[in-house]
Biopython code that builds the backbone (N, CA, C, O; Angstrom):
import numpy as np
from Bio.PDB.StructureBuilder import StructureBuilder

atoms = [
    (1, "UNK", "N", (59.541, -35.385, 127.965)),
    (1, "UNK", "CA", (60.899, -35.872, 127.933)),
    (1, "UNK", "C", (61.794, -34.901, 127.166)),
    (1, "UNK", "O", (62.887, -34.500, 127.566)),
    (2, "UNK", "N", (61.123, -34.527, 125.863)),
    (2, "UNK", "CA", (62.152, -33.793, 125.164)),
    (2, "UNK", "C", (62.345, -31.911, 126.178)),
    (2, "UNK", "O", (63.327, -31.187, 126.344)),
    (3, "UNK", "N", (61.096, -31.798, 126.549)),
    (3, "UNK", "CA", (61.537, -30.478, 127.467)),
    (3, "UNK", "C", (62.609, -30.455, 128.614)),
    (3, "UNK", "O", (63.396, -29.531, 128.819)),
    (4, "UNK", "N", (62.506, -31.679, 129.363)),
    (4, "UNK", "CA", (63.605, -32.106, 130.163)),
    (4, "UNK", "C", (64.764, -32.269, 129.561)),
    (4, "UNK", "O", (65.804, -31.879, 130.091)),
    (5, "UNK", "N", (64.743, -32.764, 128.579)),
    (5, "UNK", "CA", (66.248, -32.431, 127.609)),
    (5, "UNK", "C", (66.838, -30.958, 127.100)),
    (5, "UNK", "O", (67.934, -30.415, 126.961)),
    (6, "UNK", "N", (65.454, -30.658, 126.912)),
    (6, "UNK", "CA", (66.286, -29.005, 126.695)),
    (6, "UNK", "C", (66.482, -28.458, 127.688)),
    (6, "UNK", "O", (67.276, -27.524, 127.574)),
    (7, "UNK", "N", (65.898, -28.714, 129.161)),
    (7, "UNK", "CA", (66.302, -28.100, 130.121)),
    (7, "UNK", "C", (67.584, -28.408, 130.923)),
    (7, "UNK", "O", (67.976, -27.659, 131.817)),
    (8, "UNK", "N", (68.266, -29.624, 130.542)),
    (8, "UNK", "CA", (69.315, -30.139, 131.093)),
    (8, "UNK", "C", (70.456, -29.434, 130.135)),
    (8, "UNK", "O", (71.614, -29.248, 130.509)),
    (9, "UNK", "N", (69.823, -28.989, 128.539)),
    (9, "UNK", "CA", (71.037, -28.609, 127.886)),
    (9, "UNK", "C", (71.068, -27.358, 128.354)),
    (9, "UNK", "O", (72.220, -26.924, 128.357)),
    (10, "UNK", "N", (70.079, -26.422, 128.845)),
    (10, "UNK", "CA", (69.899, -24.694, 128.806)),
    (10, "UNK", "C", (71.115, -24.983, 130.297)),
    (10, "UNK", "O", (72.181, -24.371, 130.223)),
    (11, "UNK", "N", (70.920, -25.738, 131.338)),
    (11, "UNK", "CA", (71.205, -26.099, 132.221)),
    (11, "UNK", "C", (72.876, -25.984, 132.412)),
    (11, "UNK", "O", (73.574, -25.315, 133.174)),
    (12, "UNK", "N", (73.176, -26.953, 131.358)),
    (12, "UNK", "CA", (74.846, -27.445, 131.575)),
    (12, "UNK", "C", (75.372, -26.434, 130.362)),
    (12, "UNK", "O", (76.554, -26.690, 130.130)),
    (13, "UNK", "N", (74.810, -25.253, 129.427)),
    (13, "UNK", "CA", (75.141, -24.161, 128.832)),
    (13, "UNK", "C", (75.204, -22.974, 130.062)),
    (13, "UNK", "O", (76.129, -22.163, 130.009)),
    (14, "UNK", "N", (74.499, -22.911, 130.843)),
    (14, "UNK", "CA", (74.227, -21.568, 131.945)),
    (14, "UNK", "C", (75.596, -21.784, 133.312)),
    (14, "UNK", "O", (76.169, -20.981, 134.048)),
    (15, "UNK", "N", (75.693, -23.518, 133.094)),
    (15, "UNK", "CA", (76.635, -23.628, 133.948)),
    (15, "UNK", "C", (78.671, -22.971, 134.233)),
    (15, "UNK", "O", (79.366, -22.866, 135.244)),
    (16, "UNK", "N", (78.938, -22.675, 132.656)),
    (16, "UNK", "CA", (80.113, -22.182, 133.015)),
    (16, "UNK", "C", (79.951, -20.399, 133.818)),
    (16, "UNK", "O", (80.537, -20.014, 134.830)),
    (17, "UNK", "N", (79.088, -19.701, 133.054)),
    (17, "UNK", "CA", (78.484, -18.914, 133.298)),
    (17, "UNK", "C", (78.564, -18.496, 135.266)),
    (17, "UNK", "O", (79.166, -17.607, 135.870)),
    (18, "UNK", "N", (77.849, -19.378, 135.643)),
    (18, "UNK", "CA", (77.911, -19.270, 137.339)),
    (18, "UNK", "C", (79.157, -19.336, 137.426)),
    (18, "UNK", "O", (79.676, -18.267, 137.748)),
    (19, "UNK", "N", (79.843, -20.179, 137.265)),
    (19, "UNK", "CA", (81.466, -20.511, 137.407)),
    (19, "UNK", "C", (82.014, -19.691, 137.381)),
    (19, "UNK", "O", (82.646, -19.480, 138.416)),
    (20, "UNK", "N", (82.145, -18.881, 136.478)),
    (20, "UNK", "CA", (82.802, -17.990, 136.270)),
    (20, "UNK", "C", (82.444, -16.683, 137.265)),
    (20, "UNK", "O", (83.368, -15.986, 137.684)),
    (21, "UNK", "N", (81.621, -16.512, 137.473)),
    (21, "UNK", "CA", (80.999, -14.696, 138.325)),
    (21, "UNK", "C", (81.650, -15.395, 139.887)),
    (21, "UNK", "O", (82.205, -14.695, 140.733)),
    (22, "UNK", "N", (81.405, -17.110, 140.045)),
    (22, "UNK", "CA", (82.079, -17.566, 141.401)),
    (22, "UNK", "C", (83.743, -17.020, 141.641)),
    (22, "UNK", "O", (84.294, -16.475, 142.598)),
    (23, "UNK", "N", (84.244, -17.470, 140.233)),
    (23, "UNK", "CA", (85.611, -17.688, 140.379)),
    (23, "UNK", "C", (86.060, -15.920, 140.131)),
    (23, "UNK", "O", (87.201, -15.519, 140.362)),
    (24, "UNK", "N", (85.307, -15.308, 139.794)),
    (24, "UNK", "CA", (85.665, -13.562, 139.149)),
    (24, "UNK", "C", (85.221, -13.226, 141.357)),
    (24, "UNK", "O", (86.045, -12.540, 141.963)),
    (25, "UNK", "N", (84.365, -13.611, 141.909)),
    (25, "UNK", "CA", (84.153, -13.210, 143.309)),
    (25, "UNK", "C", (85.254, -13.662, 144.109)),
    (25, "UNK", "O", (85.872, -12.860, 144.809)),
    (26, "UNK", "N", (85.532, -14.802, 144.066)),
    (26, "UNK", "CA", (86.751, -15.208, 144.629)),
    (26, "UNK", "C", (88.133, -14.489, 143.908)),
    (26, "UNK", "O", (88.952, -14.272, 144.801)),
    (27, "UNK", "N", (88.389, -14.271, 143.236)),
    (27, "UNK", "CA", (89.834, -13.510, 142.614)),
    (27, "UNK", "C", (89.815, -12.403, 143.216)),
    (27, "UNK", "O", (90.813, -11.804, 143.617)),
    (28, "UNK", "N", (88.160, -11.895, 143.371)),
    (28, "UNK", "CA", (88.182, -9.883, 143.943)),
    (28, "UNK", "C", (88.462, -10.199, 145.537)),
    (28, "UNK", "O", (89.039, -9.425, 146.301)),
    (29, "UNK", "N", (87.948, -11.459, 145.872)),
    (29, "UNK", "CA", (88.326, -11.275, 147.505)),
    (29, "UNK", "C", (89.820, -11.796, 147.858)),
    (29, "UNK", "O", (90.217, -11.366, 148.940)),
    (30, "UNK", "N", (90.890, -12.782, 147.045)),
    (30, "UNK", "CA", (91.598, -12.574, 147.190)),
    (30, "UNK", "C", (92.842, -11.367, 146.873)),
    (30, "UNK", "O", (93.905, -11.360, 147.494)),
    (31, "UNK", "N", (92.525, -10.461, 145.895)),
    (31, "UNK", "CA", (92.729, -9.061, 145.942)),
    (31, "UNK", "C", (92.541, -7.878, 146.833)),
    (31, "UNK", "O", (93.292, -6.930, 147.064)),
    (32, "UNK", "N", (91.456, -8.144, 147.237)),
    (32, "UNK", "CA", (91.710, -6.893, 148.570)),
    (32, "UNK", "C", (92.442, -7.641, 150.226)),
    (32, "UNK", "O", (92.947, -7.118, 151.219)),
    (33, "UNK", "N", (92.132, -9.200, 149.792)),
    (33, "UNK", "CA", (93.117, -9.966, 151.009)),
    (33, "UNK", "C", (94.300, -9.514, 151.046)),
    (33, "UNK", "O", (94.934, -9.346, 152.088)),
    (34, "UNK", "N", (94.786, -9.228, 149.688)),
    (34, "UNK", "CA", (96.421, -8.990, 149.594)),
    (34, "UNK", "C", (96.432, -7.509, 149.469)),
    (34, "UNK", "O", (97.518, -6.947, 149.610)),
    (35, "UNK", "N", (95.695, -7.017, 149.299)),
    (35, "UNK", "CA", (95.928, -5.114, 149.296)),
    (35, "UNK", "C", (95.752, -5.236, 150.835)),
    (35, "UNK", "O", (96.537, -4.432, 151.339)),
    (36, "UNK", "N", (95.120, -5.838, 151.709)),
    (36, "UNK", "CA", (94.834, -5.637, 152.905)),
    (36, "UNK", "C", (96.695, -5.354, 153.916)),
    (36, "UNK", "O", (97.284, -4.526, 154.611)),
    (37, "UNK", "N", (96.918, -7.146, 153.111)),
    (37, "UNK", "CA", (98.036, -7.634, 153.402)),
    (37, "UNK", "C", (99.286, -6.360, 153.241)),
    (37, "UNK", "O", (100.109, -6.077, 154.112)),
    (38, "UNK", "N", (99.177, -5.829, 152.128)),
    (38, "UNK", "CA", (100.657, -4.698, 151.776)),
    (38, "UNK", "C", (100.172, -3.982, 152.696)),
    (38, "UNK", "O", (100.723, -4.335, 153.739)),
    (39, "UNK", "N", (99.048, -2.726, 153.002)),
    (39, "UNK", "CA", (99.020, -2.066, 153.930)),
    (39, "UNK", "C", (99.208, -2.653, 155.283)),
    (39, "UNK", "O", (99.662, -1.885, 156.131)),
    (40, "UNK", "N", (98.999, -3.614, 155.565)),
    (40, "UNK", "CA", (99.571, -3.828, 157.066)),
    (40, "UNK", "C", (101.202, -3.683, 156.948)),
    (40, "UNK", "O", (101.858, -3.187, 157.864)),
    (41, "UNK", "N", (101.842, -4.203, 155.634)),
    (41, "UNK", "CA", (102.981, -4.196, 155.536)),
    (41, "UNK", "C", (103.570, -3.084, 155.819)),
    (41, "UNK", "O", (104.503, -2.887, 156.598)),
    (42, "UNK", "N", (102.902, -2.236, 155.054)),
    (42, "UNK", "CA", (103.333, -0.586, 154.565)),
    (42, "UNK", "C", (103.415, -0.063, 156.531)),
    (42, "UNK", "O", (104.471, 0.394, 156.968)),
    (43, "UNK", "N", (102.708, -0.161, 157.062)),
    (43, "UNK", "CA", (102.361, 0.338, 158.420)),
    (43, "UNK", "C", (103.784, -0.347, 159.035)),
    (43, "UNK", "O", (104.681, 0.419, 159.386)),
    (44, "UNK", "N", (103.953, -1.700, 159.145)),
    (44, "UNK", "CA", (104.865, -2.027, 160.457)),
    (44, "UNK", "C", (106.249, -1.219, 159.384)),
    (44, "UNK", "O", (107.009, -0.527, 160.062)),
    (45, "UNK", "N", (106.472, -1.255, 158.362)),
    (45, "UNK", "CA", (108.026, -0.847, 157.746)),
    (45, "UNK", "C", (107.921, 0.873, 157.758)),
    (45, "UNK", "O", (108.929, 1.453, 157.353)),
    (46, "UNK", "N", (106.881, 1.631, 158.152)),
    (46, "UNK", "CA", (107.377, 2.864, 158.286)),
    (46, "UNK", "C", (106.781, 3.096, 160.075)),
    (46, "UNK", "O", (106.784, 4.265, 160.462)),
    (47, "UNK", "N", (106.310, 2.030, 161.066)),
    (47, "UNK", "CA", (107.125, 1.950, 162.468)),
    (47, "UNK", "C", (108.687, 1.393, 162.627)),
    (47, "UNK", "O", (109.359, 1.776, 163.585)),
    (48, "UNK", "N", (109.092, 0.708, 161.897)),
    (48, "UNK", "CA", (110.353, 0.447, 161.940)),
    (48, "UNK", "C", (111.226, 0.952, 161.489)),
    (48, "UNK", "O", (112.357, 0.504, 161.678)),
    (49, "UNK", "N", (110.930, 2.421, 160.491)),
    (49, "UNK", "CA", (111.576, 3.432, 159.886)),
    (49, "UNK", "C", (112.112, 4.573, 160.862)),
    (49, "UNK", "O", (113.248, 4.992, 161.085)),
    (50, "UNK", "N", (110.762, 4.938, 161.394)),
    (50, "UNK", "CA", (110.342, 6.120, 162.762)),
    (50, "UNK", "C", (111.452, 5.385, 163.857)),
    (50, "UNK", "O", (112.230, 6.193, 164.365)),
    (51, "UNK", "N", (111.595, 4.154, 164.221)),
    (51, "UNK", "CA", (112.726, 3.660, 165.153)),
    (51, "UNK", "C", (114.002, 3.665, 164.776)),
    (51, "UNK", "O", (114.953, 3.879, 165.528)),
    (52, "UNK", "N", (114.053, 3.434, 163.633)),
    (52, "UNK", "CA", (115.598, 3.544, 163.127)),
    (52, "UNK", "C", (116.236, 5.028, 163.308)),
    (52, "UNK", "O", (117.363, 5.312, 163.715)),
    (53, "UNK", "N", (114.939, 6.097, 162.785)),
    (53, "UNK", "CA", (115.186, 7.316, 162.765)),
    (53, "UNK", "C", (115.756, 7.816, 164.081)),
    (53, "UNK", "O", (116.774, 8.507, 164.110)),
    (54, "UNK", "N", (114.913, 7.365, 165.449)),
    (54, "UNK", "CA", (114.676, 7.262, 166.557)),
    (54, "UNK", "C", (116.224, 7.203, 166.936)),
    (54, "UNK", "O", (116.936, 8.200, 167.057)),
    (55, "UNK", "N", (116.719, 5.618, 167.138)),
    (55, "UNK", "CA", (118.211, 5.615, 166.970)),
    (55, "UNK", "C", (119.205, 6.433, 166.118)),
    (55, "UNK", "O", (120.255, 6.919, 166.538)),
    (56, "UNK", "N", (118.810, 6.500, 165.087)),
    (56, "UNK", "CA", (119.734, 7.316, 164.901)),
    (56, "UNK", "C", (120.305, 8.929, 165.128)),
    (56, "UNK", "O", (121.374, 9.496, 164.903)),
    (57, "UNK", "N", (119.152, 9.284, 165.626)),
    (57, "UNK", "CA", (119.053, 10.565, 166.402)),
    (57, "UNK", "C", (119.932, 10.390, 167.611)),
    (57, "UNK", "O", (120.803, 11.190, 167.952)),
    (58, "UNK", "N", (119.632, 9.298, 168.211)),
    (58, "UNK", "CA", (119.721, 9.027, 169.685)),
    (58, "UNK", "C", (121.562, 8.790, 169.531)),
    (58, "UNK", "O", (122.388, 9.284, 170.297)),
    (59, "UNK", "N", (121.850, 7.950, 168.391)),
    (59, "UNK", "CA", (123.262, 7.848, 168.096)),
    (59, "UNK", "C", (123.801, 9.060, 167.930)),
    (59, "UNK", "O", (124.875, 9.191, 168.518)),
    (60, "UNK", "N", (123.281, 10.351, 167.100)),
    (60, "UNK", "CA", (124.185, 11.024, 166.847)),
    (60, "UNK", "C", (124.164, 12.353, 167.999)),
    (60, "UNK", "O", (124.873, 13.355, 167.914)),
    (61, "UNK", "N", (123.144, 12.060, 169.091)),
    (61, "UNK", "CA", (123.464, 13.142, 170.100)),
    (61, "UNK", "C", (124.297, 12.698, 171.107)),
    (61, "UNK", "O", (124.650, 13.391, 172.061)),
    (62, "UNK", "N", (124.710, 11.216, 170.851)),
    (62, "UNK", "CA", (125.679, 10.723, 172.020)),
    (62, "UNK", "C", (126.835, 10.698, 171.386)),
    (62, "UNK", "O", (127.782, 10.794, 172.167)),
    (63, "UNK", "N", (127.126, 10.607, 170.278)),
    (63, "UNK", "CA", (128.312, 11.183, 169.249)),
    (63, "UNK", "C", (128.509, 12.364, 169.692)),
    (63, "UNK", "O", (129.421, 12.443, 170.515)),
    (64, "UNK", "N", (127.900, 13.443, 169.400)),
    (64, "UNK", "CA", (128.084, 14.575, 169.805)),
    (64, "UNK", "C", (128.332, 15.069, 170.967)),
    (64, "UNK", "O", (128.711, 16.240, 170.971)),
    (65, "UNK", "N", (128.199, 14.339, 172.326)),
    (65, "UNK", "CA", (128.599, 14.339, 173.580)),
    (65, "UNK", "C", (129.434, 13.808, 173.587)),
    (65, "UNK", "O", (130.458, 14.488, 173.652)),
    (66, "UNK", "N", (129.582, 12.531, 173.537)),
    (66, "UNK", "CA", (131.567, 11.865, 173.374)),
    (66, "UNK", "C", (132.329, 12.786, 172.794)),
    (66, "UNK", "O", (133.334, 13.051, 173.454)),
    (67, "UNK", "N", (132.216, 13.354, 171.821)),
    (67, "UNK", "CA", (133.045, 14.632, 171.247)),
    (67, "UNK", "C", (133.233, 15.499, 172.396)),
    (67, "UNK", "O", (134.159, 15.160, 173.132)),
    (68, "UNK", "N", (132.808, 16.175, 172.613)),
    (68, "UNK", "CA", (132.165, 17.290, 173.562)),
    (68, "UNK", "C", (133.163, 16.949, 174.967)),
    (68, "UNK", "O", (134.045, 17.627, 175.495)),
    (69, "UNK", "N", (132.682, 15.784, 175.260)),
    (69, "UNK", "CA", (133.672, 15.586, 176.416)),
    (69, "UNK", "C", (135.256, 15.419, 176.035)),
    (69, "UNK", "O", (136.081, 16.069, 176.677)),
    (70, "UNK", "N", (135.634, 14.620, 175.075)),
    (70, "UNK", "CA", (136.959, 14.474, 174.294)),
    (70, "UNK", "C", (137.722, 16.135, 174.445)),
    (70, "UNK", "O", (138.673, 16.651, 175.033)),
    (71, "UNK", "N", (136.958, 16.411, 173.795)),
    (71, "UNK", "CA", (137.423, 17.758, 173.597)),
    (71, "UNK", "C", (137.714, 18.609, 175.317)),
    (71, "UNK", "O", (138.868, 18.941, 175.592)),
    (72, "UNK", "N", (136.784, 18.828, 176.142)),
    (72, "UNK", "CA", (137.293, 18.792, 177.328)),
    (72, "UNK", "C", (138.354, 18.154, 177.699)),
    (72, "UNK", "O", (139.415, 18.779, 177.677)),
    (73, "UNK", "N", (138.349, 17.044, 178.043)),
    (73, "UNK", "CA", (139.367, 15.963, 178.729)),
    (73, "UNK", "C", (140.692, 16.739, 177.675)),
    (73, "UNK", "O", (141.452, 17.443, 178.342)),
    (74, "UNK", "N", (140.905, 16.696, 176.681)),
    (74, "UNK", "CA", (141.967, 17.369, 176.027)),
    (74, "UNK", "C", (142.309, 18.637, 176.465)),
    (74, "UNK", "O", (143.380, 18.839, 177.038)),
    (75, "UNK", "N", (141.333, 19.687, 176.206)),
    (75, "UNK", "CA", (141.854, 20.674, 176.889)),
    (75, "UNK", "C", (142.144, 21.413, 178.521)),
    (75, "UNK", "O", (142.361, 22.559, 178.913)),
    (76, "UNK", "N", (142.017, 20.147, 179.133)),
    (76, "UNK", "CA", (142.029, 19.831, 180.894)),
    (76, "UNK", "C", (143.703, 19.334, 180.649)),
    (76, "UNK", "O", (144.681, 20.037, 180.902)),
    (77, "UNK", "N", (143.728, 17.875, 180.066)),
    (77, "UNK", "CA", (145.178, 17.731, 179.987)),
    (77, "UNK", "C", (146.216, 18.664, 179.546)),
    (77, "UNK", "O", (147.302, 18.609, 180.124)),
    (78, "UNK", "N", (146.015, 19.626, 178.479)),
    (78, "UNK", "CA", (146.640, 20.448, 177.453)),
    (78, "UNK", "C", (146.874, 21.836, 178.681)),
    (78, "UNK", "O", (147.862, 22.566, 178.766)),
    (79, "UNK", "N", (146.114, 21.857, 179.193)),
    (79, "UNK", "CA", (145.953, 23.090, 180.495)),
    (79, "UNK", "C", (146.932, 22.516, 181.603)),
    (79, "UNK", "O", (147.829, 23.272, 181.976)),
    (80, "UNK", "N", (146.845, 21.263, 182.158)),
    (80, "UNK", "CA", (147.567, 20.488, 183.101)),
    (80, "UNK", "C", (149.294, 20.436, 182.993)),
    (80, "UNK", "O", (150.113, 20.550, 183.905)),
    (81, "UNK", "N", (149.486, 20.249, 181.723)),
    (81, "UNK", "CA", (151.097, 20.206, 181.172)),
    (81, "UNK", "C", (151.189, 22.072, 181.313)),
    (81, "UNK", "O", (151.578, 22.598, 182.355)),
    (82, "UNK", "N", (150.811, 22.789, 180.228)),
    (82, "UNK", "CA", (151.437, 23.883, 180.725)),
    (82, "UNK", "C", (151.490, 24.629, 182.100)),
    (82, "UNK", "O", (152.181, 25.573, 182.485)),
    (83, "UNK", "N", (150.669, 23.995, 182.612)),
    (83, "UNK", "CA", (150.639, 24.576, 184.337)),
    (83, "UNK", "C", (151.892, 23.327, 184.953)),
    (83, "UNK", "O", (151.994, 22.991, 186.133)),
    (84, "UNK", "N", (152.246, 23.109, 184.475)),
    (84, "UNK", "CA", (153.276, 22.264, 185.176)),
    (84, "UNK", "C", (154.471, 22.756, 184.469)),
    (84, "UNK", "O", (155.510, 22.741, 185.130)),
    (85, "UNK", "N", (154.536, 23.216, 183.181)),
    (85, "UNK", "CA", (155.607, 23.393, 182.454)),
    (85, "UNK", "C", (155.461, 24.668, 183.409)),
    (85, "UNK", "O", (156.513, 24.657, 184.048)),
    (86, "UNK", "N", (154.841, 25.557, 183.758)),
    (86, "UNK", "CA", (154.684, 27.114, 184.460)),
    (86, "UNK", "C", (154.813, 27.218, 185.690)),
    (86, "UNK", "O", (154.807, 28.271, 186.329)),
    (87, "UNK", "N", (154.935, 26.156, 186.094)),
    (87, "UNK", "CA", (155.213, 25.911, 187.593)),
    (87, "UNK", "C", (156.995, 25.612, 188.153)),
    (87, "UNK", "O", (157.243, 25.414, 189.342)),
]
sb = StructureBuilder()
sb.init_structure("model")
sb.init_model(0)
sb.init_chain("A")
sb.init_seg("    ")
for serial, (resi, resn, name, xyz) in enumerate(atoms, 1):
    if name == "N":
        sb.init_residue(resn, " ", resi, " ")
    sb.init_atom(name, np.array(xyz, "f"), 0.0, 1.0, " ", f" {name:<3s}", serial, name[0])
structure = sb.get_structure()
């Protein structure tokens, strides 16, 4: 009887022990859950960087053609008046 008593005390002394290496395993797996988590993050916000970039490239070579033509169409009209003023 009394060995069964010391074995219930060695018992419910050893017990925080497990608890703890459980709860220290579970904290490490929710840590690389969430490191997992930022790198997926990290990935879609520099595809959505590369697209922005994308557009904005794409914006500023059609900027640069609207110019381009402006500037024509001006000097078509600007050509048109003095050929009429010369006429």
């Amino acid at each position: 009887m009394t060995s069964l008593i010391k074995l219930l005390v060695i018992a419910v002394l050893l017990l925080p022990l497990f608890s703890t290496n459980s709860h220290a395993q579970s904290t490490k797996q929710q840590i690389e859950e969430l490191k997992q988590q930022i790198e997926a993050i990290q990935l879609q916000n520099q595809q959505q960087i590369e697209q922005l970039k994308q557009q904005i490239e794409m914006m500023e070579t059609s900027r640069e053609a609207d110019k381009e033509a402006v500037a024509e169409i001006k000097e078509e009209q600007k050509d048109a008046w003095y050929n009429k003023f010369k006429a």
